[in-house]
C-alpha positions as CSV (number, residue, x, y, z in Angstrom):
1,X,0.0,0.0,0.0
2,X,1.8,3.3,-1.2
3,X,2.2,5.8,1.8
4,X,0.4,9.0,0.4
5,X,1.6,11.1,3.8
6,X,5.7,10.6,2.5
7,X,5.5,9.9,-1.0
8,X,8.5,8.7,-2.9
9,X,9.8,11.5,-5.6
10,X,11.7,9.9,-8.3
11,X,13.2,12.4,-10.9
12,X,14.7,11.6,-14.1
13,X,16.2,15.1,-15.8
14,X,15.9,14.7,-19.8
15,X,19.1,14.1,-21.9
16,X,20.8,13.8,-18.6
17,X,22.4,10.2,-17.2
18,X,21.0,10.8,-13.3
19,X,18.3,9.6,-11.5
20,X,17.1,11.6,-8.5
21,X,14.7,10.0,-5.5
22,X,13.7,11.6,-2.0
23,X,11.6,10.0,0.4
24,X,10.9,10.8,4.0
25,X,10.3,8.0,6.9
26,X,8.9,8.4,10.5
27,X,12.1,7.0,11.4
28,X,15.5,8.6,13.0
29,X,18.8,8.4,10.9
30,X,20.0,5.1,12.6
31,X,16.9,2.8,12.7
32,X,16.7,3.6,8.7
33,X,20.6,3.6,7.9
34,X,20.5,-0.1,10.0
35,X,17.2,-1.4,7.8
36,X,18.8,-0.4,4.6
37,X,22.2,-1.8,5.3
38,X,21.4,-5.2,7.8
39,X,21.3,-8.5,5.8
40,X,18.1,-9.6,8.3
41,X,16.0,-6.6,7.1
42,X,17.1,-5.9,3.5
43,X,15.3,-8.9,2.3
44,X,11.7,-7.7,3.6
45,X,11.3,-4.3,2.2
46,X,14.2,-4.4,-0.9
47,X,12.2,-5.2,-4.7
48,X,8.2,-5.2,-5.6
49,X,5.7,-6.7,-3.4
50,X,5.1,-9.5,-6.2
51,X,8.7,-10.4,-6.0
52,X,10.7,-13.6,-3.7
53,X,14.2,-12.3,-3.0
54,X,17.1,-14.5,-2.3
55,X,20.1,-12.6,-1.0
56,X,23.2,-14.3,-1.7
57,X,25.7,-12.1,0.1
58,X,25.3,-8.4,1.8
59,X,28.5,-7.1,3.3
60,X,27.4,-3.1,3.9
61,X,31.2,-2.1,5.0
62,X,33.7,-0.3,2.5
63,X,34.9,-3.1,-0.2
64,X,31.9,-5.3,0.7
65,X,30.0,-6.8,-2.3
66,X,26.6,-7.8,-2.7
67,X,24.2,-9.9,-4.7
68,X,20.8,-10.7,-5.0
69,X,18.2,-12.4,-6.7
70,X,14.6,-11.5,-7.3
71,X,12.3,-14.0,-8.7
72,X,9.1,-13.2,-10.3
73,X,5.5,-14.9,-9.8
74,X,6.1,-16.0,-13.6
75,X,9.3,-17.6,-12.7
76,X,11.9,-14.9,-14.2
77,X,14.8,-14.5,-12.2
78,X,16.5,-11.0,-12.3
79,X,20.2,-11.2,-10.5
80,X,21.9,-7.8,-8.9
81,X,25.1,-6.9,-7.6
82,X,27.3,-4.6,-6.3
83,X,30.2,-2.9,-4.0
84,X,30.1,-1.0,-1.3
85,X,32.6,2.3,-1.2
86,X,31.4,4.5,1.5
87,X,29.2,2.9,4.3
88,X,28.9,6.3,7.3
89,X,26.6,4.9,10.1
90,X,23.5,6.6,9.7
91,X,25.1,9.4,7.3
92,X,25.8,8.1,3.7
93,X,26.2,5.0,1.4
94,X,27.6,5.3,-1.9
95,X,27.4,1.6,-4.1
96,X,27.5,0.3,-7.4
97,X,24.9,-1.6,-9.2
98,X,24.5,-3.9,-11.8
99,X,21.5,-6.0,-12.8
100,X,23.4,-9.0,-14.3
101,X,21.1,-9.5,-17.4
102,X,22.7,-6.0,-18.7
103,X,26.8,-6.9,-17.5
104,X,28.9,-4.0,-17.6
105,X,26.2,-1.0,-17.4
106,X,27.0,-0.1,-13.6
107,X,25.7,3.4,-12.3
108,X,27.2,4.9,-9.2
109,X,24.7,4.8,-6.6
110,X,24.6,7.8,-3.1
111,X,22.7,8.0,-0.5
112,X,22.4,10.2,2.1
113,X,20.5,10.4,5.6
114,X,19.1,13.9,6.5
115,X,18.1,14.2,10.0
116,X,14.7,15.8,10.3
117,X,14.4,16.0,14.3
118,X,13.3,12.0,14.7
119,X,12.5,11.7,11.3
120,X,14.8,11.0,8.3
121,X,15.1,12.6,4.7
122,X,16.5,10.4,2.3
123,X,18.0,11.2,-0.9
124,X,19.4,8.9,-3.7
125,X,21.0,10.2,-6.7
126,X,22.2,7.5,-9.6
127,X,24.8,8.2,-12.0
128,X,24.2,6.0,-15.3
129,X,26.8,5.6,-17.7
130,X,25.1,6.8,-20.2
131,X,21.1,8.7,-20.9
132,X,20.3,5.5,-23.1
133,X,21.0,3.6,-19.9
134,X,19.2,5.3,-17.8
135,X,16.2,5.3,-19.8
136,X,16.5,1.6,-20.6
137,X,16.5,1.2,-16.7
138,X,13.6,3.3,-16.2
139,X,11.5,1.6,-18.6
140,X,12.2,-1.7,-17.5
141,X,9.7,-1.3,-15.0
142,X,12.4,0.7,-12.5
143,X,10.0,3.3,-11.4
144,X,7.7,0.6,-9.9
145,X,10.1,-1.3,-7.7
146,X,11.7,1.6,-5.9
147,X,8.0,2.7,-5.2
148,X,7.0,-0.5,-3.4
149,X,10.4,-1.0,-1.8
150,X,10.2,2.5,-0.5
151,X,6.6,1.9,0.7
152,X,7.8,-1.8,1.9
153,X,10.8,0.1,3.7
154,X,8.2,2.4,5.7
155,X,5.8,-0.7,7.0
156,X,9.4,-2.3,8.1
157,X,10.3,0.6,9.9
158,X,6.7,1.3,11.6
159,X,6.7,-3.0,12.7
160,X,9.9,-1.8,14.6
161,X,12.5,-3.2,12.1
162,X,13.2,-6.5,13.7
163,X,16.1,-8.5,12.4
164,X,15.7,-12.1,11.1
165,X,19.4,-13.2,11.6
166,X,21.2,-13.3,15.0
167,X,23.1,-10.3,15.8
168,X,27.0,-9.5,16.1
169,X,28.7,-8.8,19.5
170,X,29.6,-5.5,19.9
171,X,32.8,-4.4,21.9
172,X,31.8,-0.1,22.4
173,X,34.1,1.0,24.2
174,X,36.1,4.6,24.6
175,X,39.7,4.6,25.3
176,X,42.5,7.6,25.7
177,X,45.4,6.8,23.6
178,X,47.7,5.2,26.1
179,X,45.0,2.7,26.7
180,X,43.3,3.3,29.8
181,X,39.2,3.4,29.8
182,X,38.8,5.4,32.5
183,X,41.4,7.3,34.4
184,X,43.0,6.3,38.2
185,X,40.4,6.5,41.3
186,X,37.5,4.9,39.3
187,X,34.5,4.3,41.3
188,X,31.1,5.0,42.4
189,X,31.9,8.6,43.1
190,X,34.1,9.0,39.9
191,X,32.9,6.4,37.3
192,X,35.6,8.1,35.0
193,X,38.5,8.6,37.5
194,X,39.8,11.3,38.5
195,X,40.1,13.7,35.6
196,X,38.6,11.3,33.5
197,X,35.4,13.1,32.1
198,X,37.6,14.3,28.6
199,X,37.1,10.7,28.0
200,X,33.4,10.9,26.9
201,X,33.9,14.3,25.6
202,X,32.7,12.9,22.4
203,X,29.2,11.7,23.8
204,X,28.0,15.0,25.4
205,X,29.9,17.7,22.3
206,X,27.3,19.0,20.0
207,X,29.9,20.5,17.9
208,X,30.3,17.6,15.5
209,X,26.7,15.8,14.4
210,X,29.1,12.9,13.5
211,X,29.4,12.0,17.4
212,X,25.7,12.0,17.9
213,X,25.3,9.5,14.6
214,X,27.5,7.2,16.0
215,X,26.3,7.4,19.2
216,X,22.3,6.8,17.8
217,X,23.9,4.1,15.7
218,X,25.3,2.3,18.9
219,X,21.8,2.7,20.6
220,X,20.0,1.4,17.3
221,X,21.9,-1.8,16.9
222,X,21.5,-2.6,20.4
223,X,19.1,-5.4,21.4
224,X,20.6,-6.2,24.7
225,X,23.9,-4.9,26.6
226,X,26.6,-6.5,28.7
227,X,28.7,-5.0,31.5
228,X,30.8,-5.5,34.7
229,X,30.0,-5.2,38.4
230,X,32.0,-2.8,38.7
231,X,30.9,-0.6,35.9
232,X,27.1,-1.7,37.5
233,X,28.3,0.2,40.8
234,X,29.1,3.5,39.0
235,X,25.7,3.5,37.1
236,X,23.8,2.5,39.8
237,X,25.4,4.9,42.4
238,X,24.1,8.1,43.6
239,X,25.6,10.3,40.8
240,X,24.7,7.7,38.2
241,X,21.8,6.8,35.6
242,X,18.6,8.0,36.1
243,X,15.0,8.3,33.7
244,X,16.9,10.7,31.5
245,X,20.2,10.1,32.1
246,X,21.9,6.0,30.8
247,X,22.3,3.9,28.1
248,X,22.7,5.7,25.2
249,X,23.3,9.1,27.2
250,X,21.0,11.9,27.6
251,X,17.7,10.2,26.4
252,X,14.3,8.6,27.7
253,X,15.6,5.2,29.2
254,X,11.8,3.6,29.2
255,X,12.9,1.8,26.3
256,X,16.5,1.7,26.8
257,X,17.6,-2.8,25.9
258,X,18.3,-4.8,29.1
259,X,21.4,-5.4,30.6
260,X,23.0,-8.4,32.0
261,X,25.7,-7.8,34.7
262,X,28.8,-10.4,34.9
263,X,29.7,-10.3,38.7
264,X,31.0,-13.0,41.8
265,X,27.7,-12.7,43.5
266,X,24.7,-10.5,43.1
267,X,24.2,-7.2,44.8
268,X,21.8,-7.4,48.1
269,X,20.3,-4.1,47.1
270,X,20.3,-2.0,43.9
271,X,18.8,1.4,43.1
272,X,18.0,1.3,39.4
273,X,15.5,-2.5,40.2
274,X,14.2,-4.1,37.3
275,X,16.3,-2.9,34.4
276,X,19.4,-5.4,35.0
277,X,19.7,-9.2,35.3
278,X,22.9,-10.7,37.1
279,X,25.0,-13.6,36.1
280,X,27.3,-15.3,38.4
281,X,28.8,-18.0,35.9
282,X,30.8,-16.6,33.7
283,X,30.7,-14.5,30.2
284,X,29.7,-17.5,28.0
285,X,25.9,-17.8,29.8
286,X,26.1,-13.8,30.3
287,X,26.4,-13.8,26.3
288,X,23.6,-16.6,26.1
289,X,21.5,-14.7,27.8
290,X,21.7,-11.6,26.2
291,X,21.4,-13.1,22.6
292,X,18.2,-14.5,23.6
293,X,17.4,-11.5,25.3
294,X,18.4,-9.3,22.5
295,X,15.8,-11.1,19.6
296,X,18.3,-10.9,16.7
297,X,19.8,-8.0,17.3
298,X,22.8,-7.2,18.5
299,X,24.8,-7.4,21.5
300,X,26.9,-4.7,23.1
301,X,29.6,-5.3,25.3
302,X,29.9,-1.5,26.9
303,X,32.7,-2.3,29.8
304,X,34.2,-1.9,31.9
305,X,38.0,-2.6,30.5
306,X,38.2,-6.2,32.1
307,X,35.2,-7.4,31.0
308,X,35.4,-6.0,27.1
309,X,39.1,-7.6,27.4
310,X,37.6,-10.8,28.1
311,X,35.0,-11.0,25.2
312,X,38.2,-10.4,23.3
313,X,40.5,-12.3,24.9
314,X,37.5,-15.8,24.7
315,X,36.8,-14.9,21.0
316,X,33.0,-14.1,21.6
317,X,33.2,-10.2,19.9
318,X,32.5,-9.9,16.6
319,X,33.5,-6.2,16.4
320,X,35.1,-3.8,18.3
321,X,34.1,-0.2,18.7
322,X,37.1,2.0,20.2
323,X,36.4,5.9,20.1
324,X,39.9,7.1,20.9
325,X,39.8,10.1,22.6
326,X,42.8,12.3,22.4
327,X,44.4,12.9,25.8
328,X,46.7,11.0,27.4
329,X,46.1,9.8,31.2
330,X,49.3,8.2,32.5
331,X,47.3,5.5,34.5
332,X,43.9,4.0,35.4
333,X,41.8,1.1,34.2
334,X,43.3,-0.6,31.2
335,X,41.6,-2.3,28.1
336,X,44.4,-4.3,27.0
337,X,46.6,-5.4,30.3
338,X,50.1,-4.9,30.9
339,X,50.8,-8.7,30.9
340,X,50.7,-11.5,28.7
341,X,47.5,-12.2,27.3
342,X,46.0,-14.1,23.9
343,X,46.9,-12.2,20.5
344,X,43.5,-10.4,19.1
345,X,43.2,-10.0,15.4
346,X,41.7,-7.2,13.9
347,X,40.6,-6.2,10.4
348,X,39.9,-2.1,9.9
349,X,36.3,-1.8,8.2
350,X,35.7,2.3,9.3
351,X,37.3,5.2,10.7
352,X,35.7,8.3,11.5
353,X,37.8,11.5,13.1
354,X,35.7,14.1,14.6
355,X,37.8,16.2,17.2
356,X,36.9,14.6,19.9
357,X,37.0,11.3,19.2
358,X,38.6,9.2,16.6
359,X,35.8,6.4,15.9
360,X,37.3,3.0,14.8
361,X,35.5,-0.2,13.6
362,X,37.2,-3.6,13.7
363,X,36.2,-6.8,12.5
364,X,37.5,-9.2,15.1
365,X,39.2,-12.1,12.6
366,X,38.6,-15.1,14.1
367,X,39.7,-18.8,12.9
368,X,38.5,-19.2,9.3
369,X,37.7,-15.9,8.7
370,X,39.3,-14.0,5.9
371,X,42.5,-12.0,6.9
C-alpha cells in the first residue's frame, strides 16, 4: 500500500544520465541507515511486493560486495550486484549496481541520511553511464520497484525493524590513547577517575553531528547490553543513571535494551530495580542470555575494561568499537593489560575522526575468517 503522507519522488532530468529520489520515513537516521544496510531486514522491504528475494551475500562495509536475486510470480529471475565504497553509520552509502542481465552498465549509486528531528530525509541520486541507460533502466519497470520498496521500507520501519538473523557482538568502548578506559580512582563517586570526564567528551559535544550519529547508531543496533560489576556500581550509584540520564546518554531510558551484569555474586540491594539481570557464571551464559534477550539484534559489550578484554580475549566479539579520545592519562583502568595475554586479530572496516573522538570499527578475525 503506497504511503500518500511521504511519497517517494523519483526524478529523471531529460538528456541527462542521473536519477534523483527523495523519500521521507517516520524514522530517525539510525533505525533507517541499520534497515537499509542489515542482511536480516534488507530482504523484507528491498524489490516489488510480487517479487521472492534471495540474498546471496550483503556485506554493507567499505569493499563489501553484494548480490541478490529476485524471482518473479512468472518464474523470471533477475540477478543484482554490487560494492560497497562509502558505508557512514546513519550518514551516507555510496554503491555500485549492476543488474546482471545488462553486464557492464554499472551506475554509481549515493545516499544520504538527513536528519529531520526523529525523522529522516533520504536522498538517492544514480549516476548512469550513459542517458540511453538510464532510460533503458527506467522503462524496464524501474519506477515501480523503488515505489514499493520505499513503501515496503516504511511498514518495516513502523513494525519496529526486527532482524531475522542473530546479531553480532559488539565491543563499544572509549579509550584515551595510552589505553586506559577510565582514568586512576575509578569508582562510584568517579565512574571516570579522576580527571577522566575528557574521556566521553565525544558523547556529550554537540559541535560535530558525527558524534551523535555514531552514538544513535550504537543505541540502534543494540538489542541487549553487557557490562561488569564494577561498571554496575558506578551507574547505579548516587551520581549515576537515572530516567533521563543512561544507556545511550541523555535520552528517555523507558525503552532503553536490558542489561546483564557479569559479577561473583549479586548485589543485596540496587537502586536502578528491574532494568538489570545478574549472572554469576561466567561471560559465555552472560552472552547466552543476552542473545536471547536481544531477539536478533545485536549485543553490546559496553565495559568496563576487564570485562570488554575478556570477550576479546575468549573470542565471543565480533566487532570492536574503540572511540579514541585524544588525551593522554598516564594511568587508570586498562583495556588491554600490561601482561601477557592471547593475541587479538583485527581487520579495519571504518574510521571516522571528529575532534573529539577518533571512531574506529574492527572486525575481530577469528579462525576461518578472511584476513
Amino acid at each position: 500500500m503506497s504511503d500518500r503522507i511521504n511519497p517517494t519522488v523519483i526524478t529523471a532530468p531529460s538528456g541527462s544520465p542521473f536519477i534523483e529520489i527523495v523519500r521521507e520515513f517516520d524514522a530517525p537516521p539510525a533505525k533507517v541507515f541499520r534497515a537499509m544496510t542489515d542482511p536480516g531486514l534488507v530482504p523484507q522491504w528491498l524489490g516489488p511486493r510480487e517479487v521472492e528475494m534471495d540474498l546471496l551475500e550483503y556485506d554493507a562495509r567499505p569493499g563489501g560486495a553484494y548480490r541478490y536475486i529476485h524471482r518473479s510470480p512468472d518464474g523470471g529471475e533477475y540477478g543484482f550486484r554490487g560494492v560497497f565504497h562509502t558505508v557512514a553509520a546513519g550518514a551516507r552509502i555510496i554503491q555500485t549496481f549492476e543488474y546482471e542481465g545488462s553486464p557492464g552498465v554499472v551506475s554509481l549509486e549515493s545516499t544520504t541520511f538527513e536528519d529531520l528531528g526523529g525523522r529522516t530525509r533520504v536522498h538517492g541520486h544514480t549516476v548512469y553511464p550513459s542517458v540511453e541507460a538510464r532510460d533503458a533502466m527506467l522503462a524496464s519497470g524501474m519506477e515501480h520497484g523503488l515505489n514499493d520498496s520505499m513503501d515496503r521500507l516504511s511498514e518495516v520501519l513502523a513494525a519496529g525493524g526486527e532482524t531475522q538473523r542473530s546479531g553480532q557482538v559488539f565491543v563499544d568502548i572509549t579509550m584515551s590513547l595510552d589505553g586506559y578506559v577510565t582514568a586512576a580512582g575509578a569508582g562510584p563517586d568517579a565512574g571516570l577517575g579522576v580527571g577522566g570526564e575528557p574521556l566521553h567528551e565525544w558523547v556529550f559535544s554537540g559541535e560535530d553531528p558525527r558524534n551523535a550519529e555514531i552514538l544513535e547508531a550504537s543505541y540502534a543496533r543494540s538489542g541487549a547490553v553487557i557490562m561488569g560489576r564494577n561498571l554496575f556500581d558506578v551507574v547505579d550509584g548516587p551520581n549515576g543513571w537515572n530516567d533521563e540520564l543512561g544507556y545511550g546518554a541523555e535520552r528517555d531510558q523507558s525503552d532503553a535494551p536490558p542489561i546483564f551484569v557479569l559479577t561473583h555474586s549479586v548485589p543485596e540491594k540496587v537502586r536502578l530495580t528491574g532494568r538489570f539481570a545478574f549472572v554469576t557464571d561466567g561471560p559465555h551464559s552472560a552472552l547466552a542470555q543476552a542473545r536471547a534477550a536481544a531477539g536478533g539484534r545485536d549485543v553490546v559489550v559496553m565495559g568496563g575494561g576487564n570485562v570488554a578484554h575478556e570477550f576479546l580475549e575468549a573470542g565471543l566479539a565480533d566487532v570492536l568499537l574503540i572511540h579514541l579520545a585524544p588525551m593522554v592519562l598516564g594511568e587508570g583502568t586498562r583495556l588491554f593489560p600490561a601482561a601477557a595475554s592471547a593475541a587479538v586479530r583485527l581487520e579495519l572496516l571504518e574510521s571516522v575522526s571528529t575532534s573529539a573522538a577518533q571512531h574506529l570499527t574492527y572486525r575481530v578475525i577469528k579462525e576461518g575468517t578472511r584476513t
